[in-house]
N, C-alpha and C positions, 0 to 999 in steps of 0.2 A: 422655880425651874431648876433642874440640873444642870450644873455646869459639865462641860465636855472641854478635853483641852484641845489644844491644836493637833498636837500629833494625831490623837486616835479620829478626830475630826477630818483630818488628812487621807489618814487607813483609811477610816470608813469609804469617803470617798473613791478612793482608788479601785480599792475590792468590788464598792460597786459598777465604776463604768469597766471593769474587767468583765464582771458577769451581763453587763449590758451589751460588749462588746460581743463576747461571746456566742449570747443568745443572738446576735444578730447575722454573725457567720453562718450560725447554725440554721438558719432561717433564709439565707440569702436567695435560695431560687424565688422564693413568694415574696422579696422585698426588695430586690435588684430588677428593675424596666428592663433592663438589656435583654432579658430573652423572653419577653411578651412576644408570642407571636413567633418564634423563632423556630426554625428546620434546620437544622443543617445535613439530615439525609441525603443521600445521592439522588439526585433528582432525572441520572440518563439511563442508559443500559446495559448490560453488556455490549460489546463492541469488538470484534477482535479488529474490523479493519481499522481503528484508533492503534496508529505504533507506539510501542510503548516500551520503552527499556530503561535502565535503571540511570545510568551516562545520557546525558545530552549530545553525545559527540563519541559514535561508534566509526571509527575506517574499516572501508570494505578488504576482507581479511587479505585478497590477493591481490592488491597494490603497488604501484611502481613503488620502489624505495621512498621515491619523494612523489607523497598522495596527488593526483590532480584534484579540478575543483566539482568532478563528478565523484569522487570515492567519499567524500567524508558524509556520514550519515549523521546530521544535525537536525536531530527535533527535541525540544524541552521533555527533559527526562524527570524522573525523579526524584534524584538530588537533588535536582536544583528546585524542586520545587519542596523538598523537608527544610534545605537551607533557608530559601525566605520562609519558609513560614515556620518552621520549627529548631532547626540547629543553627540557627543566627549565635555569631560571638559571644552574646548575653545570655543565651541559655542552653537549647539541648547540645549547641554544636560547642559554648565555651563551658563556663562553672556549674551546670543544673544536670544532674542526673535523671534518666537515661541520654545517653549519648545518640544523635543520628549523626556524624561526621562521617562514617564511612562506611559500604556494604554489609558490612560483617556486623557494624553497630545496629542497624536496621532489621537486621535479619532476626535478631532476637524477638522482634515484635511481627515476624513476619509465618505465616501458615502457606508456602506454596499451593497456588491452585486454588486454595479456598480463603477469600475476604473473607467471610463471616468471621472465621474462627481468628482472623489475625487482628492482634491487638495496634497497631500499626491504622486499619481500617474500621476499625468500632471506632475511636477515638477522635478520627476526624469525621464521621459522621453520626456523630451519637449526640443526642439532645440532655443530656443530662450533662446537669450544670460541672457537679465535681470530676465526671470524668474526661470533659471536649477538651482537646488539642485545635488551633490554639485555645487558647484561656477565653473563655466567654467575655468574661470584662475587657480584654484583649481591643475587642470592637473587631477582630479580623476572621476571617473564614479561608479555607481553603477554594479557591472558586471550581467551581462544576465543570468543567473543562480540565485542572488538575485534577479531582476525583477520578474522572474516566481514567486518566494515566495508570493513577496508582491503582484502579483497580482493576484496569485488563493486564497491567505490570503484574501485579500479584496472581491474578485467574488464569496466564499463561505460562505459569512456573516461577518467578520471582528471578529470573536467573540473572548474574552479576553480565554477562554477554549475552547479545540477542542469536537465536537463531533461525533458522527455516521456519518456527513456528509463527514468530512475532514478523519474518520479513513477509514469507507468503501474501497472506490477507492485506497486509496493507499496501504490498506493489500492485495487487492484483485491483483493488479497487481506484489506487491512483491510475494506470492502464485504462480500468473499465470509464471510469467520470471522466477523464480528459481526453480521449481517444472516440469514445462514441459518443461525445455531443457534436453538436452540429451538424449531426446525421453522417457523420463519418463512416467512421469503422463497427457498424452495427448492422442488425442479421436482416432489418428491413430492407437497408441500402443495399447490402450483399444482392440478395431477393430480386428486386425490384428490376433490375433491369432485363433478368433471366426471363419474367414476368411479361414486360414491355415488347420484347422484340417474341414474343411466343415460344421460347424454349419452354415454359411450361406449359403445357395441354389444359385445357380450358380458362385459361385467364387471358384480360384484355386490358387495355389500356386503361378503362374505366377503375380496374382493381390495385391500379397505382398513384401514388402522388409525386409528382415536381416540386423539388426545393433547391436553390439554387444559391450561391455564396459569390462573393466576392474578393478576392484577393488585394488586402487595403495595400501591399507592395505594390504588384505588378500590377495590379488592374485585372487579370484572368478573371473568368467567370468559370466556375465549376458548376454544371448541375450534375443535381442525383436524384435518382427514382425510387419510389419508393415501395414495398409491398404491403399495404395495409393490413388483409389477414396475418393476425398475430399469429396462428394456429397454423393457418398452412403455410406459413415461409419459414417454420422452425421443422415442421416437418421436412418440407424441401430440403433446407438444410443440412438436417439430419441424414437425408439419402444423399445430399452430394459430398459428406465428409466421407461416410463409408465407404461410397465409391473410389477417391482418393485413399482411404486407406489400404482398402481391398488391392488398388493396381499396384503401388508402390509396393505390397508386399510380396508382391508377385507380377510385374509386370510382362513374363508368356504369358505363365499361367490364366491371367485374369485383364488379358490385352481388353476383353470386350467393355472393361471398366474405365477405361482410360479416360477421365472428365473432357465431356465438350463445351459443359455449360462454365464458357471463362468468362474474367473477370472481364476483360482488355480487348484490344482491335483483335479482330474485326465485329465480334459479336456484340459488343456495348460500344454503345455511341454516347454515354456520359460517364460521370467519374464514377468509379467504384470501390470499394476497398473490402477488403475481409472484416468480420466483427469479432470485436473485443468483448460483447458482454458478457463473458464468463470467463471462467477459468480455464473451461476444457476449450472456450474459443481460441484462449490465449498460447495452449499447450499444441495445438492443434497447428495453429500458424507459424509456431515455432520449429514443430518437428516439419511441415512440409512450406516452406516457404510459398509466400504470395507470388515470387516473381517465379518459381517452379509452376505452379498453377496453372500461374494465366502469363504465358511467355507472349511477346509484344512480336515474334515471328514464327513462320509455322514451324513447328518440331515433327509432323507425321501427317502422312497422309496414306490413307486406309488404301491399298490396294485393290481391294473389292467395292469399296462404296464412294472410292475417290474424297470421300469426305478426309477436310484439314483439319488438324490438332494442332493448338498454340500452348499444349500444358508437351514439356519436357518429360523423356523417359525414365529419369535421374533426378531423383529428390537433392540428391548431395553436391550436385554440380554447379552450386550456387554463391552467388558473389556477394549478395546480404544476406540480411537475417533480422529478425526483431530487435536484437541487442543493437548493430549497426546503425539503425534508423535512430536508436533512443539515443545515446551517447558518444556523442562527435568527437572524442578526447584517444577515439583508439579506433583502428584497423582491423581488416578482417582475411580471412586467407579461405580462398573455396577449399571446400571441405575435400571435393574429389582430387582438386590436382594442386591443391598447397600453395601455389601461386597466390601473394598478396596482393590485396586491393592498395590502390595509390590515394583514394579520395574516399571522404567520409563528411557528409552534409548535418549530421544528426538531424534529420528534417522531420521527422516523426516528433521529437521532442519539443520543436519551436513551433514548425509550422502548424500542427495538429493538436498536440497538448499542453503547450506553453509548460514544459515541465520545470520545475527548477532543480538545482543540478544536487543537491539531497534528495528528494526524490526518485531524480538516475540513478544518484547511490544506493538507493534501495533498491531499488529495482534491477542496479547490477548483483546485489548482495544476494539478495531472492534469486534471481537467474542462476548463479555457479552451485546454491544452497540446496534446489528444489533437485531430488531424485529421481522428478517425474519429465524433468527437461532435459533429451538424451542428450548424454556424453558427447557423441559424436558432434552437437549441437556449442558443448563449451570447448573442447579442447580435441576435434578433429578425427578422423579416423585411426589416427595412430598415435595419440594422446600428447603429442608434439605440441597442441595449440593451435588453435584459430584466431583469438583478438589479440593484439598486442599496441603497447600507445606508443601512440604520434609520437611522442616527445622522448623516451627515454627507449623503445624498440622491446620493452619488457615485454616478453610471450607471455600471457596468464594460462599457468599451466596446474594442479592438483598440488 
C-alpha cells in the first residue's frame, strides 16, 4: 500500500468537504425541508380601503400646535413592518447591505403604482429559495396582513406622506361598517318609514320590517322600519336626493321641490337616520345636513295647500355637521351666521360607531383633504372657519 502523509492526507480532506459543502449549497432548495410545501405569495387582494402609509404615525396636517387625541393617524405602517422583519440592527437596518432604515433607502427597491415591478414586493413574496426576504432558513414570513400594507402602500403611489388618495377609501369604509350596522344609518332604514306611514304610493306595511335596539346606558328602546325592496328604496332614494338637490339650488325657482318626505316628527314615528353606504351617501349628507332636512319644527307651510314642511329653506343655517357628530375634541360655528356652538357630544362616534379616535383622525384628515366636500362645509362661507377645539380655540382654517 502507498503511504500518504499527514499533511496531504489533511489537504485531501479538507478540499473534499469544501466540494461537499459546496455542492450541498448549491442543492439546497431540494435538500432543505423548510420550504416543502411552502407559499409565500400574497394570498389577499387588492384593497384600497386597507390604509396604508409608509409612518405608522401620520398628524392630521391642521392641528392645534399641541395634537389632540383625535388628530394623530396611528396604523402600523410600513416601516415598522421592514424593521421587524428586515432592517433589524443585525442586518438590512445595521451591517447587511441594502439598507431599509429609511424612506429614501426603500425607495430604491420600490416602482410606485406597480408591486410587480418593485423589487421591494417580489422578494417578500416570491417562492424561490435565493431570492425571499426574509431568508427562508430564517423560519419567519412577513404575515398576510403586513402584505396588504406594503402592497396598497406601493399600488397607491409609494408616497413618504399620505394623501386624499390613501385617506378617502379608508374613512369612507370606517363611516360605511360602523355607521350602517345595526340598521342605522342605511338606505333601508332611511326608506322604511317613508314606506310605513304611506308617503310612498303603493306600499304597505306588509313591505317593511321592525328591528328594534336597545340602549345598554339608558335603557331607551329605538325602533326602525325597514324597506325590504332593495331596488325600490334605492330608487326612492335616488328621487328624494335630487329633490333636495334641486330645491336648495334654487329654492323660488324649484319651491315645488321642497322635500316632505322627512326623516323626524311629525311624519316618522320611529328612529331614523340618513345612510352611509356609499360615498355619494356620505358627500351628500355632508353638503346638506340631516338636521336641514328633517327640522324637528315646522319651517313652511304652503299657502295654497296648507300643507307643513319641517325641512328648512337654508342648507347653511346649521348648527352640526358630520364632522361635529364624529369628533368631540372641537366646535363648530353655523355656517350662515358664524355664531359658535357651546357643546359638542361626539355621539355619532360612541354611540353609533364605537369609532376610535385614529380613526376620527382619519376621518378628519379625509374630510379637510377631499375636493368633493365643499368649502363652505370646512372653513365657512368666508373662509374664516367653522371648527375650532375646545381646548386651545384654534380655528382650522387652509
Amino acid at each position: 500500500m502507498r503511504k500518504v502523509s499527514l499533511v496531504k492526507l489533511i489537504t485531501l480532506f479538507l478540499v473534499g468537504a469544501t466540494i461537499t459543502t459546496f455542492s450541498i449549497q448549491c442543492k439546497k432548495e431540494d435538500s432543505n425541508a423548510v420550504i416543502t410545501g411552502l407559499n409565500r405569495s400574497f394570498k389577499g387582494n387588492a384593497d384600497s380601503t386597507v390604509y396604508a402609509s409608509f409612518y405608522s404615525n401620520n398628524i392630521f396636517a391642521l392641528a392645534s400646535t399641541t395634537p389632540t387625541k383625535n388628530d394623530s393617524i396611528n396604523f402600523r405602517g410600513v416601516q415598522a413592518i421592514l424593521t421587524e422583519n428586515c432592517a433589524s440592527s443585525n442586518c438590512h437596518g445595521g451591517p447587511i447591505s441594502p439598507k431599509f432604515s429609511s424612506y429614501t433607502d426603500v425607495m430604491k427597491y420600490v416602482t410606485p403604482g406597480n408591486p410587480a415591478a418593485s423589487k421591494l414586493w417580489t422578494s417578500i413574496t416570491t417562492n424561490d429559495f435565493n431570492k425571499a426576504m426574509p431568508p427562508i432558513t430564517s423560519g419567519n414570513d412577513v404575515a398576510d396582513a403586513d402584505k396588504a400594507i406594503i402592497y396598497n402602500w406601493i399600488l397607491n403611489g409609494a408616497k413618504e406622506k399620505p394623501d386624499v388618495n390613501d385617506f378617502r377609501p379608508a374613512a369612507i369604509a370606517v363611516i360605511s361598517s360602523g355607521c350602517t350596522s345595526g340598521n342605522c344609518h342605511n338606505e333601508a332604514t332611511s326608506t322604511g318609514v317613508w314606506a310605513r306611514k304611506g308617503l310612498i304610493p303603493g306600499l304597505t306595511a306588509a313591505d317593511t320590517a321592525v328591528w328594534s335596539t336597545t340602549n345598554l346606558t339608558t335603557g331607551a328602546v329605538s325602533t326602525y322600519l325597514q324597506l325590504n325592496n332593495n331596488t325600490l328604496r334605492n330608487t326612492i332614494l335616488s328621487a328624494y336626493k335630487d329633490s333636495v338637490r334641486k330645491f336648495y339650488a334654487d329654492t323660488l325657482a324649484n319651491a315645488s321641490y321642497r322635500p316632505y318626505k322627512t326623516f323626524s316628527t311629525p311624519v316618522a314615528a320611529a328612529s331614523v337616520r340618513g345612510p352611509f353606504n356609499t360615498y355619494e351617501d356620505i358627500i351628500f349628507d355632508i353638503s346638506y345636513p340631516k338636521g336641514i332636512r328633517s327640522n324637528t319644527t315646522i319651517s313652511y307651510t304652503d299657502p295654497a295647500t296648507a300643507k307643513k314642511f319641517y325641512v328648512k329653506g337654508d342648507y347653511l343655517n346649521s348648527t352640526t355637521a358630520l364632522l361635529l357628530r364624529i369628533d368631540s375634541t372641537i366646535l363648530m360655528a353655523n355656517p350662515r351666521t358664524g355664531v359658535w356652538g357651546t357643546t359638542n357630544t361626539g355621539s355619532m362616534a360612541w354611540d353609533d360607531g364605537g369609532l376610535k379616535p385614529s380613526e376620527i383622525a382619519l376621518i378628519k384628515a379625509w374630510y379637510f383633504a377631499d375636493a368633493n366636500v365643499p368649502d363652505v362645509w370646512k372653513y365657512g362661507t368666508t373662509g374664516a372657519g367653522i371648527f375650532k377645539y375646545k381646548v386651545t380655540g384654534k380655528v382650522i382654517t387652509k
